[in-house]
C-alpha positions as CSV (number, residue, x, y, z in Angstrom):
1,X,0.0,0.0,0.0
2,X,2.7,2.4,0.2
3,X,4.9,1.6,-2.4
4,X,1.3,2.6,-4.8
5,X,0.9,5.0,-2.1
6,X,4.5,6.9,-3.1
7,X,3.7,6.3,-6.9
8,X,0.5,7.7,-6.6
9,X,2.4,11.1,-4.8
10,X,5.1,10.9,-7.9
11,X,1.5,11.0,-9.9
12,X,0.6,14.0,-8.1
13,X,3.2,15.6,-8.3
14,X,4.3,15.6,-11.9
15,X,0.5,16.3,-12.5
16,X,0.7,19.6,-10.7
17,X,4.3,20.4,-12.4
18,X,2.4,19.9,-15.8
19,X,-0.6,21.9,-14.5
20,X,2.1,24.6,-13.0
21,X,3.5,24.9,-16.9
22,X,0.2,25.2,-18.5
23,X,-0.8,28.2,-16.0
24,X,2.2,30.0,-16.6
25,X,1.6,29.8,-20.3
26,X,-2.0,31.0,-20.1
27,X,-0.4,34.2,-17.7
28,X,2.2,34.8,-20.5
29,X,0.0,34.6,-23.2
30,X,-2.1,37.1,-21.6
31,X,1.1,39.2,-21.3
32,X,1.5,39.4,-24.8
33,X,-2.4,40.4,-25.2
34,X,-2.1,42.8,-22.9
35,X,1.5,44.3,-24.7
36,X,-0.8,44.0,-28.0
37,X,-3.6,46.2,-26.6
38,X,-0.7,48.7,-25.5
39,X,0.6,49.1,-29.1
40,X,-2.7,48.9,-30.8
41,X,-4.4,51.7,-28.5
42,X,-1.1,53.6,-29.6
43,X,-1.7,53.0,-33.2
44,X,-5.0,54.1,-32.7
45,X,-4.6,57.0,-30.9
46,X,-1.9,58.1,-33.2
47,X,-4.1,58.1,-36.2
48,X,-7.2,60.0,-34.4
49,X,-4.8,62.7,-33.3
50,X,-2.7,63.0,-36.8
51,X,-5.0,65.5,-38.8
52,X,-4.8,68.3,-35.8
53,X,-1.3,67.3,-35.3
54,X,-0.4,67.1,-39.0
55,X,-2.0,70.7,-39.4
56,X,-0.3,72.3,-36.4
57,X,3.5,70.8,-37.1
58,X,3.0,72.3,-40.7
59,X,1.9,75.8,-39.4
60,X,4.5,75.8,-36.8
61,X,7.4,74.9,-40.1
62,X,5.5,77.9,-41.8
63,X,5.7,80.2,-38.8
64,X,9.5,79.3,-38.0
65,X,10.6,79.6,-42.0
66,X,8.5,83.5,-41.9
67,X,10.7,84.0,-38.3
68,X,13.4,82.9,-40.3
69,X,12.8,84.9,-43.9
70,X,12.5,87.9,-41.6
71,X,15.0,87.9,-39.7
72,X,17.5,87.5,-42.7
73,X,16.0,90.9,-43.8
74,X,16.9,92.2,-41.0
75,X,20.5,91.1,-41.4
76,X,20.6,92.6,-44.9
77,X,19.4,96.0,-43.4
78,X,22.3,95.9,-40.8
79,X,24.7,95.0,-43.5
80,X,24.0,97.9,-45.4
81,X,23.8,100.2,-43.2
82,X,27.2,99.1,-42.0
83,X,28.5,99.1,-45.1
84,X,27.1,103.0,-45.1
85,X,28.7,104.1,-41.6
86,X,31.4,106.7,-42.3
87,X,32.5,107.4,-38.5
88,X,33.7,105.3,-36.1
89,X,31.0,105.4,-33.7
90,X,28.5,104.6,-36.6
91,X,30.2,102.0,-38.1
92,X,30.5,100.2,-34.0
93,X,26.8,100.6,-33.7
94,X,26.4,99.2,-36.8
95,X,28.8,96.0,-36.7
96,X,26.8,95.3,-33.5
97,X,23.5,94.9,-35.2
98,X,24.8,93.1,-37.8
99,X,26.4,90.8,-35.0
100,X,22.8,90.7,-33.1
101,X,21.0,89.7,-36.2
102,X,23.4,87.2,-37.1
103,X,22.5,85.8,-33.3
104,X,18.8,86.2,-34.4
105,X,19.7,84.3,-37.5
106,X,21.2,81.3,-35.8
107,X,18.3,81.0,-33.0
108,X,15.6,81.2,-36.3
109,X,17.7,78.6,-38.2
110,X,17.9,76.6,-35.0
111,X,13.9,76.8,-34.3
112,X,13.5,75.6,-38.3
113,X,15.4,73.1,-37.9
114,X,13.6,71.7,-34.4
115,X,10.1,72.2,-36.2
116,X,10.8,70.1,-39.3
117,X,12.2,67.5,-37.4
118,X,9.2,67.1,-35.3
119,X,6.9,67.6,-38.4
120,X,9.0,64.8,-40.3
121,X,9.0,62.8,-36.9
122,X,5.1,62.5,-37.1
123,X,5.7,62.0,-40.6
124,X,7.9,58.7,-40.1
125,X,5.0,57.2,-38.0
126,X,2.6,57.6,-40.0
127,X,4.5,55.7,-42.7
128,X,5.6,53.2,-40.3
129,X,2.6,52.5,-37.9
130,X,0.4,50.7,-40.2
131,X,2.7,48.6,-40.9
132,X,2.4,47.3,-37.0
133,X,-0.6,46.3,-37.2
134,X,-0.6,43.6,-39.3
135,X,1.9,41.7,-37.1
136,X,-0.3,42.6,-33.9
137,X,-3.1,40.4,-35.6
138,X,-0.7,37.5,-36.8
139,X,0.1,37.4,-32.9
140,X,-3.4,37.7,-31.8
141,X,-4.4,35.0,-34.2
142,X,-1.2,32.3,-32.4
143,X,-2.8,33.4,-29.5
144,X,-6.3,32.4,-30.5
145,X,-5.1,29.5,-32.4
146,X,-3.2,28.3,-29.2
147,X,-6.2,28.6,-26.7
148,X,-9.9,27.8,-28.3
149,X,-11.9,29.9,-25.4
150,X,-10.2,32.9,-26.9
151,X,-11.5,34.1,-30.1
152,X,-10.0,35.2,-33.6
153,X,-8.9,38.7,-34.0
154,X,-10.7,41.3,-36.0
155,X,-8.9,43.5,-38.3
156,X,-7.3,46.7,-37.6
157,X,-6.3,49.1,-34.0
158,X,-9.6,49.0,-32.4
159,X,-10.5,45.5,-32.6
160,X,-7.1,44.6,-31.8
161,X,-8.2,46.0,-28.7
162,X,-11.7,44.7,-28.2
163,X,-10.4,41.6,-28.7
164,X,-7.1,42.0,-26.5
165,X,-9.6,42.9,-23.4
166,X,-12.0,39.5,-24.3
167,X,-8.8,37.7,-24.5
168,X,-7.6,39.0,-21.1
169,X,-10.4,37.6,-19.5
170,X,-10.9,34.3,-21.4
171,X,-6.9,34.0,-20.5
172,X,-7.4,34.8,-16.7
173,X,-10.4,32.1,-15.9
174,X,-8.3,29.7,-17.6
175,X,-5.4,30.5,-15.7
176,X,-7.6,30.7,-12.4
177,X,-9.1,27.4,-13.5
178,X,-5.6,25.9,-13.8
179,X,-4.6,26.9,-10.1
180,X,-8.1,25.1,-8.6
181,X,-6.9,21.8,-10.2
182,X,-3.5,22.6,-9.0
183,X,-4.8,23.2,-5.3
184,X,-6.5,20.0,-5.4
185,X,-3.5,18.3,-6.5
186,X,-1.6,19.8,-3.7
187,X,-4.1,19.3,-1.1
188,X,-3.9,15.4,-2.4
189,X,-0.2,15.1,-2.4
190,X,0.3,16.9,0.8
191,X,-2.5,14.2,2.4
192,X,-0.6,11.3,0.9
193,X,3.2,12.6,1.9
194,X,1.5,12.9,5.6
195,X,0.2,9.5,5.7
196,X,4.0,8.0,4.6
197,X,6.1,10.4,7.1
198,X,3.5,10.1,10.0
199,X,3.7,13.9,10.1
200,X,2.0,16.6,8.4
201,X,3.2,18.3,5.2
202,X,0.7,21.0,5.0
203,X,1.9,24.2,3.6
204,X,4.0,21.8,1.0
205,X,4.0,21.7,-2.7
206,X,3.5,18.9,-4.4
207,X,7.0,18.3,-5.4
208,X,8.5,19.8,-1.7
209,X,5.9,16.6,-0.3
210,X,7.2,14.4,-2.4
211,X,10.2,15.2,-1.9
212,X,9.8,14.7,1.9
213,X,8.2,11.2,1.4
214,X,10.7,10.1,-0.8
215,X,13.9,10.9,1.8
216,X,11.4,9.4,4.5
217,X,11.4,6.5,3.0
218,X,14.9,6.8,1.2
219,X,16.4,6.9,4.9
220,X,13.6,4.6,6.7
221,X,15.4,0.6,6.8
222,X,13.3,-2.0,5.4
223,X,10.9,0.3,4.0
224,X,9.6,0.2,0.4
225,X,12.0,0.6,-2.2
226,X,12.0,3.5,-5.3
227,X,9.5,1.6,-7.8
228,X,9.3,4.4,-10.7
């Protein structure tokens, strides 16, 4: 009786270690589901705020080239009137606005320069995004493919998401599901690894009862032998 009684534990335990796998697979593919409604509510958020955006980066590239135009009129003005100045005292006022538009220059050139990057920033991901979001569905689809309860992906940002927040909770009760059995298993082992020892296990995992049972018996003299 205890020689089937320690097989049955070895059962038990390599039952719950298969259980143990299968939960943290559901947990991780609900990871990724969770990591694809991230990136598909960005995608969609993206596109809903690119025509306000789109307009605004344009007008500021418009308002920094004007900034710009005029201020290299302004350097043109200072030039010639520096080229003008007779005296000494002329000429020095002179060279110094020259040298302050020149400074006004640089900062418009510099302001240009920061406002067509960020218009060819937005630019970039609106090329780029859509691209996303067909891998998104290919890895909502494994998902689905690998677990029935959850269902095929729609097509496209917001039913990426839709479907991310049904998988989440298909994923979660299965997951939830998964530890029940496992507790039972547990509770099981931890009954049988109490009964061989003669002490209680309780608090245990399956394979920390085993465990137990086995060096019980291991060190035990003329007690049954390893039988796997």
């Amino acid at each position: 009786m205890d020689d089937r009684a320690l097989n049955d534990l070895r059962a038990l335990a390599a039952q719950d270690a298969e259980l143990a796998a299968t939960a943290g697979r559901l947990r991780e593919l609900d990871s990724e589901a969770t990591g694809i409604r991230a990136a598909a509510e960005a995608v969609d958020r993206f596109f809903a705020a690119y025509p306000a955006e789109d307009t605004a980066r344009r007008e500021a590239v418009r308002e920094a080239e004007a900034e710009l135009a005029g201020r290299s009129d302004e350097l043109r003005e200072a030039e010639s009137r520096l080229a003008a100045a007779r005296e000494d005292d002329a000429r020095a006022h002179a060279q110094y606005a020259v040298d302050r538009a020149r400074d006004h220059i640089a900062v418009a050139e510099a302001g240009l320069a920061r406002a067509r990057a960020a218009h060819d920033e937005l630019e970039r991901g609106a090329a780029e995004l859509p691209a996303r979001v067909p891998v998104l569905e290919a890895q909502a689809a494994a998902i689905a493919a690998e677990v029935p309860d959850v269902p095929a992906p729609g097509q496209g940002p917001r039913e990426l998401v839709d479907w991310a927040s049904r998988a989440h909770a298909e994923l979660f009760v299965a997951a939830r599901q998964i530890d029940t059995q496992r507790e039972q298993k547990i509770r099981e082992a931890n009954e049988l690894a109490s009964m061989l020892t003669g002490e209680p296990t309780y608090g245990s995992t399956a394979a920390q009862a085993l465990a137990r049972a086995e060096r019980y018996w291991t060190s035990s003299p003329g007690q049954v032998s390893d039988s796997r």
